[in-house]
C-alpha positions in Angstrom: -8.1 -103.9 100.2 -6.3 -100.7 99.8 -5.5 -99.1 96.6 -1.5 -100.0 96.5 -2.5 -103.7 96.9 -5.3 -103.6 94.6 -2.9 -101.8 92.0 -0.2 -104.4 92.4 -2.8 -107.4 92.2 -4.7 -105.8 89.3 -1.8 -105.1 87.3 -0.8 -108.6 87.8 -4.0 -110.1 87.0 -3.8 -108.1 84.0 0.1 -108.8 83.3 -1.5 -112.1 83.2 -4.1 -112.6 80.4 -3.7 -113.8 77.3 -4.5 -112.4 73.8 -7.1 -114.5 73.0 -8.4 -113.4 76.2 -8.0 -109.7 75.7 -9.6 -110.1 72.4 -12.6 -112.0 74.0 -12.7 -109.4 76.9 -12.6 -106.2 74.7 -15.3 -107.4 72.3 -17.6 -107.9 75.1 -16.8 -104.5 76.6 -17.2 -102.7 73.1 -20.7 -104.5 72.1 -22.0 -102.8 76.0 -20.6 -99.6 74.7 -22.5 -99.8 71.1 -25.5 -100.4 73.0 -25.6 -97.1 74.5 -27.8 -94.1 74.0 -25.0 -91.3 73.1 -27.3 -89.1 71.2 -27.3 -86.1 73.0 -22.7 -86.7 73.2 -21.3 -84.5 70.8 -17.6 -84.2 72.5 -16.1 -87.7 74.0 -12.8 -88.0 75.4 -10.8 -91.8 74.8 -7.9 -92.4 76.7 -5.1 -93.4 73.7 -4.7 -97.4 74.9 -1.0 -98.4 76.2 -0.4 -102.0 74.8 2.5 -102.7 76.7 0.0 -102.4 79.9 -2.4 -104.6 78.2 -5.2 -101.5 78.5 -8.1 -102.2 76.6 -8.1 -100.9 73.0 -9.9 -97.6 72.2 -9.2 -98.3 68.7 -12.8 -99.2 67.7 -14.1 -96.8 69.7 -12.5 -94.1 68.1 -14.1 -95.2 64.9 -17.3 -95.9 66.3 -17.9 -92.6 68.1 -16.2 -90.9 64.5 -18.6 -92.6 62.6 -21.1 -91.6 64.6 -20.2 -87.9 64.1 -19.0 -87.1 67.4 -15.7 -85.4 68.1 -13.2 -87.3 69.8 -10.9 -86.1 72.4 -7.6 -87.3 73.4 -4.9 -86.0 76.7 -1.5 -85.2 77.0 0.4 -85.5 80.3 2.2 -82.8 82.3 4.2 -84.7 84.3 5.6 -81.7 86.4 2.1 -81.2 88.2 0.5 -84.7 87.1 -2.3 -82.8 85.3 -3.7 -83.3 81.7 -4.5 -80.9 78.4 -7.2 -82.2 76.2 -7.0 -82.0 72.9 -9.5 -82.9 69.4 -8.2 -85.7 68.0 -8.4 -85.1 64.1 -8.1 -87.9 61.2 -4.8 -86.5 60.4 -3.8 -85.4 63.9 -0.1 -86.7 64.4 0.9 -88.7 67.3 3.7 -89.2 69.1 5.2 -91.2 72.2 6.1 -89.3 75.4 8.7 -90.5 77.4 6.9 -93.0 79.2 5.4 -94.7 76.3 2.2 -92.9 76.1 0.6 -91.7 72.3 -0.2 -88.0 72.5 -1.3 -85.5 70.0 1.2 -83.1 68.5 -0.3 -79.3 67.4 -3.7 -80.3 67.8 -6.2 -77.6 68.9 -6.8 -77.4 72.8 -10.4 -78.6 74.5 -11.4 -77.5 77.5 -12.6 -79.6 80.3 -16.2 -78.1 80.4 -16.4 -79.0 76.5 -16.7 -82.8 77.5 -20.0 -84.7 77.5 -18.6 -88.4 78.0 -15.1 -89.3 79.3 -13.8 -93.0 79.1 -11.4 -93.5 82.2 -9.0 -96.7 82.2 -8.8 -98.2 85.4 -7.4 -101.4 87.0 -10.3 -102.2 88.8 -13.2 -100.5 90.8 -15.9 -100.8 93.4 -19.3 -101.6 93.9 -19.6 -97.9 94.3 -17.6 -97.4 91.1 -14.5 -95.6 92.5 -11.3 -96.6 90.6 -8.0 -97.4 91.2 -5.6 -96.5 88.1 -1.9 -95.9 88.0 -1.6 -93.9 91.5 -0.5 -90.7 90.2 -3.5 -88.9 90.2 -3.8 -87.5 86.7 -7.4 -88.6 85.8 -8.5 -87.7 89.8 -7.3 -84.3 89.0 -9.0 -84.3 85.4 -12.7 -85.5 86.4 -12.7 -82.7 89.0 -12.7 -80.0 86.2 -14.8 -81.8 84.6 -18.9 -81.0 83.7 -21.3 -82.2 86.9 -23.5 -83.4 84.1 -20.6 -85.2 82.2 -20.9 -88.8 81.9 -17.8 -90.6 82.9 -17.8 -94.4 82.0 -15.0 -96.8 83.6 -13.4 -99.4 81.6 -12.6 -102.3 82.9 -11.4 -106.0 82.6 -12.7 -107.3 85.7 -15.3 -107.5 87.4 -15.5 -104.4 90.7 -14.9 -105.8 94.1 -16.7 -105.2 97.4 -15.1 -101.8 98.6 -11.6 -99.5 98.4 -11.2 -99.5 101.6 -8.8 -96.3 101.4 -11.1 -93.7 99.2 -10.5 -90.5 99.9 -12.0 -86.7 99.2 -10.2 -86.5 96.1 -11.6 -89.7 94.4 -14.1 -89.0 92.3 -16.9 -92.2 91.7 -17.9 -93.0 87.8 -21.6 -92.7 86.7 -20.8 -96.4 85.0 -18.4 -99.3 84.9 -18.2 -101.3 81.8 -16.7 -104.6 81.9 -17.3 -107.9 80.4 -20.7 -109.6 81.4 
């Protein structure tokens, strides 16, 4: 299938589950993540979850990777050029909504892209060759591009990846891991 499809169906499937579900999905997802060798991470970037799109909830990870000692990282949208700032996301680092509904951090001290050791990219699903399809606007394609070749970038995902994206392109950028529930 080609991405616009994929997005509609995904989002959809998504749309669809319950919380019970969700809860059930995410706790599955998270105990794959705790599992994880991160020791050499001291820099990981967390999309900031958007509940009204049912997007699995970074919450814990936050915690985990804080408690843990590493630095967490959160993005702010440009929506002019569809690009994204990074920025360290302190305890007290105040948050607010942009005007699509998205939390970003207000006054909080700049990270660059090459500063990054593992990024957590949302998706709405992926491939067997772990190429994503998210919103369609590009922000996270443009992102990973700057982005460390030794970085790791970890998908997560509710579902399970199909076969193929049929309409991958030069710009997509394929994930050294997909997490989603076993």
């Amino acid at each position: 299938m080609k991405k616009q499809e994929l997005r509609a169906l995904y989002k959809q499937k998504r749309k669809d589950l319950t919380e019970i579900q969700i809860k059930g999905l995410q706790e599955n997802i998270y105990q794959q993540i705790y599992n994880l060798d991160f020791s050499t991470v001291k820099n990981v970037h967390l999309f900031l979850s958007m509940p009204k799109f049912k997007e699995i909830d970074t919450t814990p990870l936050i915690t985990y990777f804080r408690n843990k000692n590493k630095r967490i990282v959160v993005s702010k949208c440009n929506f002019k050029d569809n690009t994204l700032s990074h920025f360290y996301l302190e305890k007290d680092t105040v948050l607010s909504l942009n005007k699509f509904g998205v939390l970003e951090p207000v006054a909080a001290e700049l990270v660059e892209e090459n500063k990054l050791d593992l990024i957590f990219i949302p998706m709405l699903i992926s491939d067997d060759k772990k190429f994503r399809v998210g919103y369609g606007k590009g922000f996270y394609d443009r992102f990973l591009l700057k982005c460390r070749a030794d970085a790791r970038l970890i998908g997560l995902n509710f579902f399970t990846p199909i076969e193929k994206i049929v309409d991958v392109n030069e710009f997509d950028v394929s994930l050294d891991q997909v997490i989603y529930p076993l």
